[in-house]
C-alpha positions as CSV (number, residue, x, y, z in Angstrom):
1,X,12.0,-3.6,-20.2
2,X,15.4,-6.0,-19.6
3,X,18.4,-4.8,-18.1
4,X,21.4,-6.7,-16.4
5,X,21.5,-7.0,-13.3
6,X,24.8,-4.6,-13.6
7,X,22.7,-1.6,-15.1
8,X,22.3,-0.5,-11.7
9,X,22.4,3.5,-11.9
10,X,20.4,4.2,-14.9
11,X,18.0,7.5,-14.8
12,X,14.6,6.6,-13.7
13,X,12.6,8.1,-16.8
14,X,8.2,8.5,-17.2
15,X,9.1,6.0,-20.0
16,X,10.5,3.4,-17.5
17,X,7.4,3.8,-15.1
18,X,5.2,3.6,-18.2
19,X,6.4,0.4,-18.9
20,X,6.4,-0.7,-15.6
21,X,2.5,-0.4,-15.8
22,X,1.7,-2.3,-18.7
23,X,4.2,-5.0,-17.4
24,X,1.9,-4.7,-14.1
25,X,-1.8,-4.9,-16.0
26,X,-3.4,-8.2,-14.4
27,X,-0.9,-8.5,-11.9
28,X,-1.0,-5.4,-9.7
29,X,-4.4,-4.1,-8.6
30,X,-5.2,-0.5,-8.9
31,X,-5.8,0.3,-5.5
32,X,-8.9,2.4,-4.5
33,X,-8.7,6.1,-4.0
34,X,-11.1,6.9,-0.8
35,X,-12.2,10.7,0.3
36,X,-11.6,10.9,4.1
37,X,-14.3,13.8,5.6
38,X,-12.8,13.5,8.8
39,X,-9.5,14.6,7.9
40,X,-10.3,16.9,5.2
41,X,-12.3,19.0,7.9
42,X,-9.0,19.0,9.7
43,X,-6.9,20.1,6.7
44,X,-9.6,22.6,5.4
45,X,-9.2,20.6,1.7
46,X,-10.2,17.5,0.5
47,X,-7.9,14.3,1.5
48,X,-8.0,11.2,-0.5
49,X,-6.0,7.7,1.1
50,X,-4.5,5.7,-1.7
51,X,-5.5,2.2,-0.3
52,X,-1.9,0.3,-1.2
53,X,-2.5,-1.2,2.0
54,X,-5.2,-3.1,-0.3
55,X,-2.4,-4.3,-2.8
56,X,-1.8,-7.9,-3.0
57,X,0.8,-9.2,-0.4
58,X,-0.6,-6.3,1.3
59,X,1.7,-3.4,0.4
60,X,2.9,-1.7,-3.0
61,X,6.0,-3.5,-2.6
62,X,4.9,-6.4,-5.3
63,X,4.9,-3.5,-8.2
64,X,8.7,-3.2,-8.1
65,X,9.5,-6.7,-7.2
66,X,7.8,-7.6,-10.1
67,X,9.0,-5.4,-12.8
68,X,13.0,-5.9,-11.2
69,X,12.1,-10.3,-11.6
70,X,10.4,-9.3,-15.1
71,X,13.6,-7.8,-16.5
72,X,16.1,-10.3,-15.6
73,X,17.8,-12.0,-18.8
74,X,17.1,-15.2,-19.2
75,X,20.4,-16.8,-17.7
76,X,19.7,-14.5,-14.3
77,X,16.4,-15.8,-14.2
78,X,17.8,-19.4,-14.4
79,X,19.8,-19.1,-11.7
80,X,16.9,-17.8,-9.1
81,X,16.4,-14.4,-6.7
82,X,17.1,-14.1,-3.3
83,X,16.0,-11.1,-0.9
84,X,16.4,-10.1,2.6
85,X,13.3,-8.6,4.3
86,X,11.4,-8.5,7.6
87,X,8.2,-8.6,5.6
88,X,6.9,-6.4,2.6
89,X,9.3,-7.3,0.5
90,X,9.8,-10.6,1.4
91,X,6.0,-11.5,0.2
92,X,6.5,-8.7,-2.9
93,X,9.3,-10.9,-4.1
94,X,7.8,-14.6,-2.8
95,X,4.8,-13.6,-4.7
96,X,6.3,-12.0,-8.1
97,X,8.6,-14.8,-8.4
98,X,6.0,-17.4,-8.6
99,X,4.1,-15.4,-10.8
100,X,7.1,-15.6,-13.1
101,X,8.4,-19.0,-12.5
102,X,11.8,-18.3,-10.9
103,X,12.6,-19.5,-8.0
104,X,13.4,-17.6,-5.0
105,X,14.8,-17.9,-1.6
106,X,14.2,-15.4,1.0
107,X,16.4,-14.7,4.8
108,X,13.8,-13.4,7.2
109,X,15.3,-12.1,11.2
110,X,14.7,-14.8,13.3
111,X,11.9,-12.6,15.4
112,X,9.8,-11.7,11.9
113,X,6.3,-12.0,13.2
114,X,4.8,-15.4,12.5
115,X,2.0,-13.9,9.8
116,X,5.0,-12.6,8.0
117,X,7.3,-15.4,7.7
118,X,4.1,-17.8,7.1
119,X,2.6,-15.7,4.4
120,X,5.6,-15.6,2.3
121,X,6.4,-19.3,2.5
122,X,2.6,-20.0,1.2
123,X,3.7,-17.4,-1.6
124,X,6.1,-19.9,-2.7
125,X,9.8,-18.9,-1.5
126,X,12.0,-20.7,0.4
127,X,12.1,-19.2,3.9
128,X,16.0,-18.9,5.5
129,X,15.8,-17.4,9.4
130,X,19.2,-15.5,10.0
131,X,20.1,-12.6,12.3
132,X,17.9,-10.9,15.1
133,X,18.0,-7.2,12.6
134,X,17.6,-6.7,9.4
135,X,21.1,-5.7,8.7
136,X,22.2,-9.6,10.1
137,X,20.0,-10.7,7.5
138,X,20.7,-8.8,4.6
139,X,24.4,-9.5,4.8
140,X,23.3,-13.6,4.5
141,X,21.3,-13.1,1.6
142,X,24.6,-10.9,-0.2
143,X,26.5,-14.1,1.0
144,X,24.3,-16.7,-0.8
145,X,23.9,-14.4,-3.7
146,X,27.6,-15.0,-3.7
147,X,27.7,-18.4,-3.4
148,X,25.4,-19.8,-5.2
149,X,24.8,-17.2,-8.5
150,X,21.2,-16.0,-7.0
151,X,20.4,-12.3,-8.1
152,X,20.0,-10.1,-5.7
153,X,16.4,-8.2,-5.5
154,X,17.1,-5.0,-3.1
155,X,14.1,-3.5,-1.5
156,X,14.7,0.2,-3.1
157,X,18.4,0.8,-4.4
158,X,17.7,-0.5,-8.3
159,X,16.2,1.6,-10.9
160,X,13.5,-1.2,-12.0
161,X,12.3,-1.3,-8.7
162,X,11.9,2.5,-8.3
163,X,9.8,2.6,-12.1
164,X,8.0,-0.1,-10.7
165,X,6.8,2.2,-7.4
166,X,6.0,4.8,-9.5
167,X,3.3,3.2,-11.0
168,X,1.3,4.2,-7.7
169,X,2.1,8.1,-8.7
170,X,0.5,7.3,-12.2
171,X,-2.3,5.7,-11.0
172,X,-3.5,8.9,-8.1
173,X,-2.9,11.3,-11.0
174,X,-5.6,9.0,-13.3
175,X,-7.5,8.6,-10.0
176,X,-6.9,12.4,-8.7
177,X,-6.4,14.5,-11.5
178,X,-6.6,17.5,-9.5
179,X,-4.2,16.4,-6.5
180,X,-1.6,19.7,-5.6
181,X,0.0,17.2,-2.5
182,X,1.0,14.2,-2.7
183,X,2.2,12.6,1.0
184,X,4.3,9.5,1.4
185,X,6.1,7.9,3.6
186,X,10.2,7.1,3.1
187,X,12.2,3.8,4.3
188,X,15.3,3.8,1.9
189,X,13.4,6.3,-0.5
190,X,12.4,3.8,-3.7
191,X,8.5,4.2,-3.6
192,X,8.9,8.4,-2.5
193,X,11.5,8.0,-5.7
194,X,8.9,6.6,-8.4
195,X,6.0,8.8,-7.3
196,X,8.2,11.4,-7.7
197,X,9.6,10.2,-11.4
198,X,5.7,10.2,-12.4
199,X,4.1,12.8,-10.9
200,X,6.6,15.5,-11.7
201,X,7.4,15.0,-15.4
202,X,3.6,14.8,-16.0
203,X,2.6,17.5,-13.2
204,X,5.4,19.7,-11.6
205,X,3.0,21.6,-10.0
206,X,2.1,19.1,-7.5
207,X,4.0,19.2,-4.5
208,X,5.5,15.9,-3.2
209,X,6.2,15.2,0.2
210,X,8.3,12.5,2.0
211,X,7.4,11.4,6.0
212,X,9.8,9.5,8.2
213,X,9.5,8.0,11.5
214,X,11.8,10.6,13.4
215,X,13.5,7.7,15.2
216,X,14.6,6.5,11.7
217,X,14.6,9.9,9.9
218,X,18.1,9.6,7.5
219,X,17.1,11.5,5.3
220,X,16.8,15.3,6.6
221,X,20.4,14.9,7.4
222,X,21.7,13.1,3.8
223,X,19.8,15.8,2.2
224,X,21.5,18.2,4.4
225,X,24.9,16.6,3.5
226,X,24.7,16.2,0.2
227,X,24.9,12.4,0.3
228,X,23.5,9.5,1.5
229,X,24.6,9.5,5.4
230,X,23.9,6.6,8.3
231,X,21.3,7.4,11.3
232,X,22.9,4.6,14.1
233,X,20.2,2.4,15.6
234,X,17.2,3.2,13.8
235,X,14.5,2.6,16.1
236,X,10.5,3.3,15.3
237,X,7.2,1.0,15.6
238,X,7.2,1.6,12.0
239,X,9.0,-1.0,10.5
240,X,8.5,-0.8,6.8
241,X,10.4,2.6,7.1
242,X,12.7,1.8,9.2
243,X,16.0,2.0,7.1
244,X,19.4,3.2,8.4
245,X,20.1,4.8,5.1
246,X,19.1,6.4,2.1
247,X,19.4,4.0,-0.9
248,X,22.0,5.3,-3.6
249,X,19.8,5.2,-6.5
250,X,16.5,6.7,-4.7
251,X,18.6,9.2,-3.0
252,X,19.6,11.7,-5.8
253,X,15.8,11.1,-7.2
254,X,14.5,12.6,-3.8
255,X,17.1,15.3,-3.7
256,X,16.0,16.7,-7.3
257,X,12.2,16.1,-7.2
258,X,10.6,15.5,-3.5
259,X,9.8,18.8,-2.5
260,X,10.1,18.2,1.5
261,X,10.9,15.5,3.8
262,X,8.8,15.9,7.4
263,X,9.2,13.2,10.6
264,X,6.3,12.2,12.7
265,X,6.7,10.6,16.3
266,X,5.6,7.4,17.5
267,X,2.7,9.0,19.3
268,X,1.4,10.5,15.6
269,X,2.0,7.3,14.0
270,X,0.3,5.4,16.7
271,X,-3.1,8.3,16.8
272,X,-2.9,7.6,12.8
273,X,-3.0,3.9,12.4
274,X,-6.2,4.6,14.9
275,X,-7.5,6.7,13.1
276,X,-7.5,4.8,9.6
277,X,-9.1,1.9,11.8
278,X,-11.6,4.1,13.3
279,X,-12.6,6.9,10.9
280,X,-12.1,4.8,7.2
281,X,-12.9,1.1,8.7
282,X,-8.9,0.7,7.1
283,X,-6.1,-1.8,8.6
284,X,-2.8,0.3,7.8
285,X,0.9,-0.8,9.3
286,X,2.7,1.9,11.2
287,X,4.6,2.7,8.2
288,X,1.6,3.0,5.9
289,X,0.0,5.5,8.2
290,X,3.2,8.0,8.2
291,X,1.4,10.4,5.9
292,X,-1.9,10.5,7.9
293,X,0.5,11.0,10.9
294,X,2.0,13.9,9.2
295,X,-1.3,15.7,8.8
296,X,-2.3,15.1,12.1
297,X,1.1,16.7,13.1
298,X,0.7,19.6,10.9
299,X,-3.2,20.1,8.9
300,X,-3.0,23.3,7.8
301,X,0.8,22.9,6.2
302,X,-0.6,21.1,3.1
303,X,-2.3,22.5,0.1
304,X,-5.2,20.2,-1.4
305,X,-6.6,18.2,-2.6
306,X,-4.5,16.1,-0.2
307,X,-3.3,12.1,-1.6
308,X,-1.4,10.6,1.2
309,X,-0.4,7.0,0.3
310,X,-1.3,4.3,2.5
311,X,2.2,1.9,1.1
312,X,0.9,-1.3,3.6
313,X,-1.6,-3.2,6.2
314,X,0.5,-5.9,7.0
315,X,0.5,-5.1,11.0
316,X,1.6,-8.2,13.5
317,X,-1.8,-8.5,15.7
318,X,0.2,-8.5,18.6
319,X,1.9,-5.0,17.6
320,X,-1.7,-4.0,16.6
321,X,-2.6,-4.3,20.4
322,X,0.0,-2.4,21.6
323,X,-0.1,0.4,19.0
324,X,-3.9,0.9,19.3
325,X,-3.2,1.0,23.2
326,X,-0.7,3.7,22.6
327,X,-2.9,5.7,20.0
328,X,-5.5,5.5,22.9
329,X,-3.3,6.9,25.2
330,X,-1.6,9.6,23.2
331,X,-5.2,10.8,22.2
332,X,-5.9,11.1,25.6
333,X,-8.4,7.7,25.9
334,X,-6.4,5.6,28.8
335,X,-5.5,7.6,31.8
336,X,-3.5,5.9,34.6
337,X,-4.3,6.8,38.3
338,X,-2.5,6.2,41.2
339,X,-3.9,7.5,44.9
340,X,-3.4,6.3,48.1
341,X,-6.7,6.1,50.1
342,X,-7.7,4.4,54.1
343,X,-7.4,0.7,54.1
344,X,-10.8,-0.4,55.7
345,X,-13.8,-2.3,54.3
346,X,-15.6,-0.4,51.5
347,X,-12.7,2.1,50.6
348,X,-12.0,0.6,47.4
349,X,-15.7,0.2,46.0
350,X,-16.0,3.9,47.2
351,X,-13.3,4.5,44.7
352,X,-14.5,3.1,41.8
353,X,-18.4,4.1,42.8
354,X,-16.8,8.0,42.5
355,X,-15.2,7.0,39.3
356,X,-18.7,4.9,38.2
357,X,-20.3,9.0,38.6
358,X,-18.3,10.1,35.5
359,X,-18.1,7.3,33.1
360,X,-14.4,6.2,33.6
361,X,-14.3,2.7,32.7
362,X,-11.5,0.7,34.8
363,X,-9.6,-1.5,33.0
364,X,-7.4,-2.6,35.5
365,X,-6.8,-2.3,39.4
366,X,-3.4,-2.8,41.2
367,X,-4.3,-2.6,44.9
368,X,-1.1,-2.7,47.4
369,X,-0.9,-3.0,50.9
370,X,2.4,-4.3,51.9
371,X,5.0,-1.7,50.5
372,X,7.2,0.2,53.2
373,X,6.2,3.3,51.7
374,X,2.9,3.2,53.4
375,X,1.6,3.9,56.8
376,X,-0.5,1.3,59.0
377,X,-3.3,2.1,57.9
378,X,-2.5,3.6,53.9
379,X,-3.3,1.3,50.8
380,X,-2.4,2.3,47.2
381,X,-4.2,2.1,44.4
382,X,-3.2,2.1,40.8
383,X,-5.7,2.4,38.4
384,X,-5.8,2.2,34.4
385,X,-9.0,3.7,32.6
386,X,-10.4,3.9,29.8
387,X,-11.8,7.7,29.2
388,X,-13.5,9.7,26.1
389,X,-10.6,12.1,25.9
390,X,-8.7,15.2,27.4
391,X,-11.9,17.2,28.5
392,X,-13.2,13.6,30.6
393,X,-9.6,12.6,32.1
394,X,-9.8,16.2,33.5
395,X,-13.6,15.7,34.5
396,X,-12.1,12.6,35.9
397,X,-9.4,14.0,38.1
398,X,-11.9,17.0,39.6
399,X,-14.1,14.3,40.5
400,X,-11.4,12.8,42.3
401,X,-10.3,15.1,43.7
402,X,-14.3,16.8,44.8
403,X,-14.2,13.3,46.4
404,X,-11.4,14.1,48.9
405,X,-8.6,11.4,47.1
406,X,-5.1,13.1,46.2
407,X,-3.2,11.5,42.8
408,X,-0.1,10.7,43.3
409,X,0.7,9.5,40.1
């Protein structure tokens, strides 16, 4: 497979993603396939998780990187790659460009999280901070592909790197032979586009279906258009699908073979990157968990066996925290408190000894005194806890209020 760089808008063909995967064999792992009981007894079907979050770099984005670097003439190649990225793609490109001896510079935002930007230096690119978004960024790397002759590697919009994403729908039809859903989630659209290349000229009877973050969803209304349309100011936790617009190339793909495109909020994104941690001992970024967060959303809209595609784990620990907090808290696991009880000795231990009586672990106490809002004698409390779900925050607020405190808050 070796196409110019200006053979940009070719068809995607099973050919193409066949050759993608013997270009891949010793480079790309084939990711596990794992059964999840827990959410097959919510779905009523079995549900498999394609573990791309497994990949090397992390995320499925290697595959295409390294099939678009693999068919670069030789001149192209001699000249270098450059890429813009906040992180998958980034290490997809650092990676398959050392692998193939070409050397490659990539512009990272200047607040990438540390892992990111570290990992893809020790993957062997050159590492440029520019912008504070992505969009900042991706117009430097256009400007030194420009200037100095480097090609170009987009993320999704090129036809190599969309046969090289499909590889992932050849392997869960090996792996799954019986899949009838196949779940995925959608940035710009290349890997939903390659699954969809392989899975239906091999199997039109399986149905595929797209998930986006609805904070970045642009593809409900470019489908609804006709053409790829702009969502301003993406915003989502999920950042490996957060993308302001459909790609050109991946776009008319989705539009003729993805059967559906569903969004997921940040608090089903959040509940499903806990529960890949908790339930199948998996780490999975935001993004990767979309299509668990879409069965949670909806379990009995999907016809199985089930394949949703875990696409990354490479998750910032410090978003990690704050995600897990929030999947706590949309699940109903942290309840805040706030109650204003008598300020005298023993009042707030009396509190927490009536809170002790049903299990509600306190994380955290704020205890005020001074704010004009109160009386003399009046102290609030704020309290954060750590409960066991809906059923015990309500146990928690009868035995609150069987104690004689009125919530406020």
């Amino acid at each position: 497979m070796s196409y110019s760089t200006a053979d940009s808008f070719r068809p995607v063909t099973l050919d193409d993603v066949r050759g993608a995967q013997k270009m891949l064999s010793g480079v790309a792992r084939v990711t596990a396939m794992e059964g999840s009981r827990h959410l097959s007894q919510m779905v009523g079907a079995p549900v498999h998780l394609k573990c791309e979050n497994l990949q090397r770099t992390g995320s499925f984005k290697l595959r295409g990187a390294y099939v678009r670097i693999a068919g670069l003439l030789p001149e192209e190649r001699a000249a270098g790659v450059v890429a813009a990225s906040a992180g998958n793609h980034a290490q997809g490109v650092a990676l398959a460009s050392a692998l193939l001896g070409v050397r490659s510079t990539v512009f990272m935002p200047k607040g990438a999280p540390l892992p990111k930007v570290s990992a893809t230096r020790d993957y062997g690119a050159e590492v440029r901070l520019h912008g504070q978004v992505v969009d900042e960024t991706l117009a430097a790397a256009q400007e030194y592909a420009a200037e100095t002759g480097a090609v170009f590697i987009h993320p999704f919009d090129h036809p190599d790197i969309i046969a090289g994403q499909g590889t992932v729908g050849l392997e869960i039809l090996e792996q799954c032979p019986e899949a009838r859903t196949i779940l995925v989630g959608i940035g710009g659209g290349g890997l939903a586009a390659g699954i969809a290349v392989a899975v239906k000229s091999l199997r039109p009877d399986v149905r595929v279906v797209g998930v986006q973050a609805a904070g970045a969803a642009a593809y409900p209304p470019s489908l609804a258009a006709g053409r790829p349309v702009s969502v301003e100011n993406p915003a989502t936790m999920a950042d490996g699908i957060k993308v302001g617009r459909p790609g050109d190339v991946p776009f008319g793909i989705v539009g003729e073979l993805v059967d559906e495109v569903r969004t997921v909020s940040e608090d089903e994104l959040s509940a499903a990157l806990l529960l890949c941690l908790e339930r199948a001992k998996l780490v999975v970024e935001p993004a990767g968990a979309s299509p668990v967060a879409a069965l949670l959303s909806a379990p009995g809209a999907f016809e199985g066996p089930v394949v949703a595609v875990l696409s990354g784990g490479n998750v910032d620990p410090v978003l990690m925290e704050r995600v897990l907090r929030h999947g706590m808290a949309a699940q109903g696991r942290y309840l805040a408190v706030r109650l204003r009880l008598t300020d005298r000795p023993g009042a707030l231990a009396a509190l927490l000894g009536a809170l002790s009586v049903v299990d509600a672990n306190v994380l955290d106490v704020s205890h005020v005194r001074t704010d004009p809002r109160l009386g003399l004698t009046e102290a609030e409390v704020e309290l954060h806890l750590e409960t066991k779900g809906p059923a015990h925050c309500a146990e928690v607020g009868q035995a609150l209020r069987e104690a004689g405190y009125t919530v406020i808050g």
